[in-house]
N, C-alpha and C positions, 0 to 999 in steps of 0.2 A: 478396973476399967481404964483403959488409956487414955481414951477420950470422952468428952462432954459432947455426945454427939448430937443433940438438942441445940445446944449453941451452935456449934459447928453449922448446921443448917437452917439455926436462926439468920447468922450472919452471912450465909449466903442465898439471899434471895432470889437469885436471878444463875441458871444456868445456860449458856450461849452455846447451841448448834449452828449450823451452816444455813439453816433455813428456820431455826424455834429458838424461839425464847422459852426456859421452861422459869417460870416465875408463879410467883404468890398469886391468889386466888384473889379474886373482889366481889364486891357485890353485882360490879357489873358486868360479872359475869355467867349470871343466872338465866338469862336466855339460853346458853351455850349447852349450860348443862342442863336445862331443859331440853335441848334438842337432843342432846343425845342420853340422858336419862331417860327418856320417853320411849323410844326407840325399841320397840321389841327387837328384834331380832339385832342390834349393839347388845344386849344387855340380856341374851339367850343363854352363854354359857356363864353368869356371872350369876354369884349369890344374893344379890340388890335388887332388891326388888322393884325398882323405877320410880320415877317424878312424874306425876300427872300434872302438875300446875306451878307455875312461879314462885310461889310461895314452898314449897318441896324443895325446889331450887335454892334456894335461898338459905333451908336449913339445912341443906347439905352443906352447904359452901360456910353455915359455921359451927356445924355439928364436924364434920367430917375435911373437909379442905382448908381449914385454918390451922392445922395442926404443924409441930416442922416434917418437913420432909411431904409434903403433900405438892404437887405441882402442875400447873395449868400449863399447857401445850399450846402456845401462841404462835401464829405462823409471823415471821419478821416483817414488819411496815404495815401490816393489819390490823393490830388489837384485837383479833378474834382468836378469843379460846377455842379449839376444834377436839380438846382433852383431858385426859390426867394420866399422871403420874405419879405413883409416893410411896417412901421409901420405910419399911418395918421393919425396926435395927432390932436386936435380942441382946444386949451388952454385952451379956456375958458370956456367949460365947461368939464377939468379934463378928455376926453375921448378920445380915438383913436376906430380909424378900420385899417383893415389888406385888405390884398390881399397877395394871393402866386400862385404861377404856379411849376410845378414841370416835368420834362421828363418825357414822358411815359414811357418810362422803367424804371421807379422807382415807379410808381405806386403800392397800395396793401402790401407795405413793412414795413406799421408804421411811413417813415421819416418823412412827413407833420403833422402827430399829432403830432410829437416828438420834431419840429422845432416851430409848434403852442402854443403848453405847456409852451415851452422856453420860447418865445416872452411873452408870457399871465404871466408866473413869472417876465420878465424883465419887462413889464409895471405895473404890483403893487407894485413889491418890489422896485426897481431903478428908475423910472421913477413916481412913486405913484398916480397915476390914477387912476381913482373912477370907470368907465369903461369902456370895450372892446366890440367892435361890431362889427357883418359883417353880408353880404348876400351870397348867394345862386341863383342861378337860376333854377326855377325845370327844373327837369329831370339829373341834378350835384350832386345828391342825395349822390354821394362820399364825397363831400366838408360838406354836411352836418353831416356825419360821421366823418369826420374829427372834425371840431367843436365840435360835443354833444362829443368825446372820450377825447378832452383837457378841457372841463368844462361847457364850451358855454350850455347855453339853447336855445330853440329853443320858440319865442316870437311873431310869427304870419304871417302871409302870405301874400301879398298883389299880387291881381289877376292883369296881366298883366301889371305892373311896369316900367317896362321899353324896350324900340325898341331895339334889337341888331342884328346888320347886317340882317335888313329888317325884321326879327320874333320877336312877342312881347311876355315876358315872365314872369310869375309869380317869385315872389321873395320873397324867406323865409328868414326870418329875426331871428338872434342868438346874444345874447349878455350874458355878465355876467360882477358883479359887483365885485368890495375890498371885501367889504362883503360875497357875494356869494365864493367869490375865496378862503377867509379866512376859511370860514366855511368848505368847500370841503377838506383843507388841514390841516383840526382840529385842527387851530389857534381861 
């Protein structure tokens, strides 16, 4: 392994976008993710089964968003979490996947590419990982917008993949590599 990638994202707490701070999690910010834990239709095509109440919130944020590589989506001069982000390294073979959710009222704004992009610089440049991948589930076709606008290609489909909350669903698969990411950015 080349790197201690645990460290690596111990020690950087705080990633700077143009409009987000993607930073560590708190306690207070258990209302946030109560709003959008709660949220049926944020949290339709996700395997999570929801927060009903403050305290759910709460053990998410130290079950689940205490972890490294976990990151809350703050809009700059606000304090308000309106997300997550975080990042699932595999060491051994130099790669991660992602997942994010974001408040429905921030949908449609750019923030998730912009917080995506981030992440997709901090795991080549800082982190240097060979590559990034995630899914999709059809009919999210937003998430897949998200990915092809930060770099991700879109690498094949595979016909009902997986059960979620009793419907079985096709799932589109995006990834991009150093290389690819290098290339993209006319290194």
């Amino acid at each position: 392994m080349k790197n201690n990638y645990n460290d690596i994202m111990r020690k950087t707490p705080v990633i700077q976008t143009n409009r987000l701070l993607l930073r560590k999690f708190t306690m207070k910010d258990k209302e946030a993710v109560l709003a959008y834990g709660s949220d049926k239709q944020t949290l339709k095509y996700l395997i999570w089964q929801g927060i009903t109440d403050l305290d759910g919130a709460e053990r998410a944020i130290m079950v689940y968003y205490t972890k490294p590589g976990a990151y809350a989506l703050e809009l700059k001069g606000s304090s308000q979490c309106i997300g997550c982000i975080d990042i699932r390294i595999e060491p051994q073979h130099e790669k991660a996947s992602f997942g994010y959710v974001l408040n429905r009222g921030y949908w449609n704004h750019g923030y998730m590419t912009e917080a995506l992009t981030a992440i997709l610089e901090f795991c080549f440049e800082e982190l240097e990982l060979n590559r990034v991948e995630a899914t999709y589930y059809v009919g999210n076709e937003g998430s897949g917008k998200v990915m092809e606008k930060s770099g991700m290609k879109f690498e094949g489909l595979s016909i009902q993949e997986v059960k979620i909350k009793g419907i079985f669903h096709d799932v589109a698969h995006y990834g991009i590599t150093r290389l690819q990411w290098n290339e993209m950015r006319g290194q």
